[in-house]
C-alpha positions as CSV (number, residue, x, y, z in Angstrom):
1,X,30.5,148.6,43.9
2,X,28.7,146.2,46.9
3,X,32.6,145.7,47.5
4,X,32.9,149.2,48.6
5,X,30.3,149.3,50.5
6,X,31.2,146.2,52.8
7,X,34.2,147.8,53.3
8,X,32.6,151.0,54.6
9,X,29.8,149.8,56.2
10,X,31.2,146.6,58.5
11,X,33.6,148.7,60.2
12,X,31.3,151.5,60.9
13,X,29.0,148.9,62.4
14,X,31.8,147.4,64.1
15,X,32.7,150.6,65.4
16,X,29.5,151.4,66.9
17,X,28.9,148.1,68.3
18,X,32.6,148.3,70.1
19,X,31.3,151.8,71.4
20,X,27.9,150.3,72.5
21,X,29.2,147.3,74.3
22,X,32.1,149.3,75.9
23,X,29.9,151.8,77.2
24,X,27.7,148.8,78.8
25,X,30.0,146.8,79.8
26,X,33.4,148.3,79.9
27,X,36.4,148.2,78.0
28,X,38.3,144.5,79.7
29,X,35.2,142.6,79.7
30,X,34.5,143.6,75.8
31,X,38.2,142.8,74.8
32,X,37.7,139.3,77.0
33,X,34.4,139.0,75.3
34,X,35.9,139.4,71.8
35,X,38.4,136.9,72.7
36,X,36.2,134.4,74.5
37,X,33.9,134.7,70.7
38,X,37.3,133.8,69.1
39,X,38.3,130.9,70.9
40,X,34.6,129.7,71.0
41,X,34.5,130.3,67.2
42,X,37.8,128.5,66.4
43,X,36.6,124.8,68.6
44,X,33.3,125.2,66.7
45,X,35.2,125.1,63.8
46,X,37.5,122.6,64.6
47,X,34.7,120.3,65.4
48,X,32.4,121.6,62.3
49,X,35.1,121.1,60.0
50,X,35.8,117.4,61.1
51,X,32.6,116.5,60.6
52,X,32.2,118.3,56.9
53,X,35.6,116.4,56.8
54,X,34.4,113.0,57.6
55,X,30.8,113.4,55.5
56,X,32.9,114.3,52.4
57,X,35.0,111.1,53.0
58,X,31.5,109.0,53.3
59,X,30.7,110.7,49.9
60,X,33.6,110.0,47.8
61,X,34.0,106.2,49.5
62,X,29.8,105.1,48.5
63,X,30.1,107.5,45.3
64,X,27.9,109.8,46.5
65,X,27.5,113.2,45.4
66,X,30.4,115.0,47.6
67,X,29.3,118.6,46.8
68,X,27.0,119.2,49.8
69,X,29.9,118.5,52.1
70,X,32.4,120.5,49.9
71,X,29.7,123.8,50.4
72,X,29.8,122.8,54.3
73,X,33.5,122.8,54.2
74,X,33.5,126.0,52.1
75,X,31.4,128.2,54.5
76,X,32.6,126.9,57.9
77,X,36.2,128.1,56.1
78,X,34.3,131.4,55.8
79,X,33.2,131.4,59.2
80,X,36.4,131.2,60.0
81,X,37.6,134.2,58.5
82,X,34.7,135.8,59.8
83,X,35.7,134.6,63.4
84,X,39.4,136.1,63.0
85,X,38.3,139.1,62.2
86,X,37.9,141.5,65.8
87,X,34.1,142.5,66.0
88,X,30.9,141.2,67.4
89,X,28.7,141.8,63.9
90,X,31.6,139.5,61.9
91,X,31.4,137.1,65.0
92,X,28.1,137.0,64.8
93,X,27.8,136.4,61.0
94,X,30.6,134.0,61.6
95,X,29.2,131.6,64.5
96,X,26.0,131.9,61.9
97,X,27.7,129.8,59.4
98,X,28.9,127.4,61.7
99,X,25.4,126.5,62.4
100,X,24.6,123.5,60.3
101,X,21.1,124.4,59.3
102,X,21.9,127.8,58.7
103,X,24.7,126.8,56.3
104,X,22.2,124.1,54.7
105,X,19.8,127.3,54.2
106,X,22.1,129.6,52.9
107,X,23.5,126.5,50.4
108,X,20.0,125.9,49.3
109,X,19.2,130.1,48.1
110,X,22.6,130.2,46.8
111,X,21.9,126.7,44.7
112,X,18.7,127.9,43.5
113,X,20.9,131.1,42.4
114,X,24.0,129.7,41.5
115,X,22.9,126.6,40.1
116,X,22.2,127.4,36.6
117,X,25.5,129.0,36.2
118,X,27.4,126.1,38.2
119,X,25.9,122.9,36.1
120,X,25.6,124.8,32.7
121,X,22.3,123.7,32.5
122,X,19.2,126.7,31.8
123,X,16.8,127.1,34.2
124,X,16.4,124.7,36.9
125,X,18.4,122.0,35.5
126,X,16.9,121.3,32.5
127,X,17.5,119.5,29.4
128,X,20.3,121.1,27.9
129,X,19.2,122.2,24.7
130,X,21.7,120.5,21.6
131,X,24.3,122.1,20.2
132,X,26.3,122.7,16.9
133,X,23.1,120.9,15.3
134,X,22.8,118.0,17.8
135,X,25.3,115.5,17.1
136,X,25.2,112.6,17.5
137,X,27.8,110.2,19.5
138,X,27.4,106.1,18.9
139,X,28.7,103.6,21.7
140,X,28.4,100.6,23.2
141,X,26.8,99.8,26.8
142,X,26.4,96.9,29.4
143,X,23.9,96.7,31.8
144,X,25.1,96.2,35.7
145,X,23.4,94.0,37.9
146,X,23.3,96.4,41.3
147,X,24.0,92.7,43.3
148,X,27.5,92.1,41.6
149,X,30.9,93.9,42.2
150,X,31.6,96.9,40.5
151,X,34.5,95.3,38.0
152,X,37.9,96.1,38.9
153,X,39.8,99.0,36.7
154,X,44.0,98.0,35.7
155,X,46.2,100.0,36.9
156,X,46.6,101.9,40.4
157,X,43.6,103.8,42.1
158,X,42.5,107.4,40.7
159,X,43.2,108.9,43.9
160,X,39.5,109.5,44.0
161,X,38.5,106.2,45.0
162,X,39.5,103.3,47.7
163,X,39.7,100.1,46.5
């Protein structure tokens, strides 16, 4: 149903912000404004994109957890799409998301949202409680000293990792 209404509303508010500004400022210097927003949005996403790029390399290289730079990635891609589309309210939502602090705001109330449903853990990431009774799984361990190597694995690299 929200669906629908996005679909209605943006382009009536795209509509009346086309009207607005062309009544303003005329109808070339809107069209050269809507393309000057494009090209702007495209290098900021060129260069945003990089760098969510690059931070997601850093991750997976130290083992890191690479799913802050994966949401980055994600919603400059959306920004993107935002960009492409002709209007000054999608623009503006658009160049929005390219913002970095924006994006680390909007990945921050979508985690506290999503984040149940994303780790399958209740709440806010708590103990999972057991299931099918609890079982119980045996093994065997070894502790790591952080100052040695990690050991070497046979066989070629995952993929995941450089070695």
């Amino acid at each position: 149903m929200w669906i629908l209404v996005l679909f209605i509303v943006v382009p009536m508010i795209e509509i009346a912000l086309f009207i607005k500004v062309g009544g303003l400022i005329g109808l070339w210097p809107t069209l050269g404004l809507i393309v000057a927003l494009a090209l702007l949005g495209s290098w900021l996403v060129r260069t945003q994109g990089l760098r969510a790029f690059a931070d997601l390399q850093l991750a997976l290289e130290t083992g890191g957890n690479p799913s802050p730079a994966l949401l980055h990635g994600v919603m400059i891609f959306f920004g993107g799409l935002l960009l492409m589309v002709p209007g000054f309210f999608t623009d503006a939502l658009g160049l929005l998301l390219l913002v970095r602090p924006v994006r680390s705001l909007a990945i921050r109330a979508l985690g506290a949202r999503l984040g149940p449903i994303l780790t399958g853990r209740p709440g806010r990431g708590g103990p999972r409680p057991p299931r099918d009774g609890g079982d119980v799984v045996e093994g065997t361990f070894t502790d790591l000293d952080p100052a040695d190597p990690p050991p070497r694995r046979p066989g070629p690299p995952s993929g995941w990792t450089r070695h």
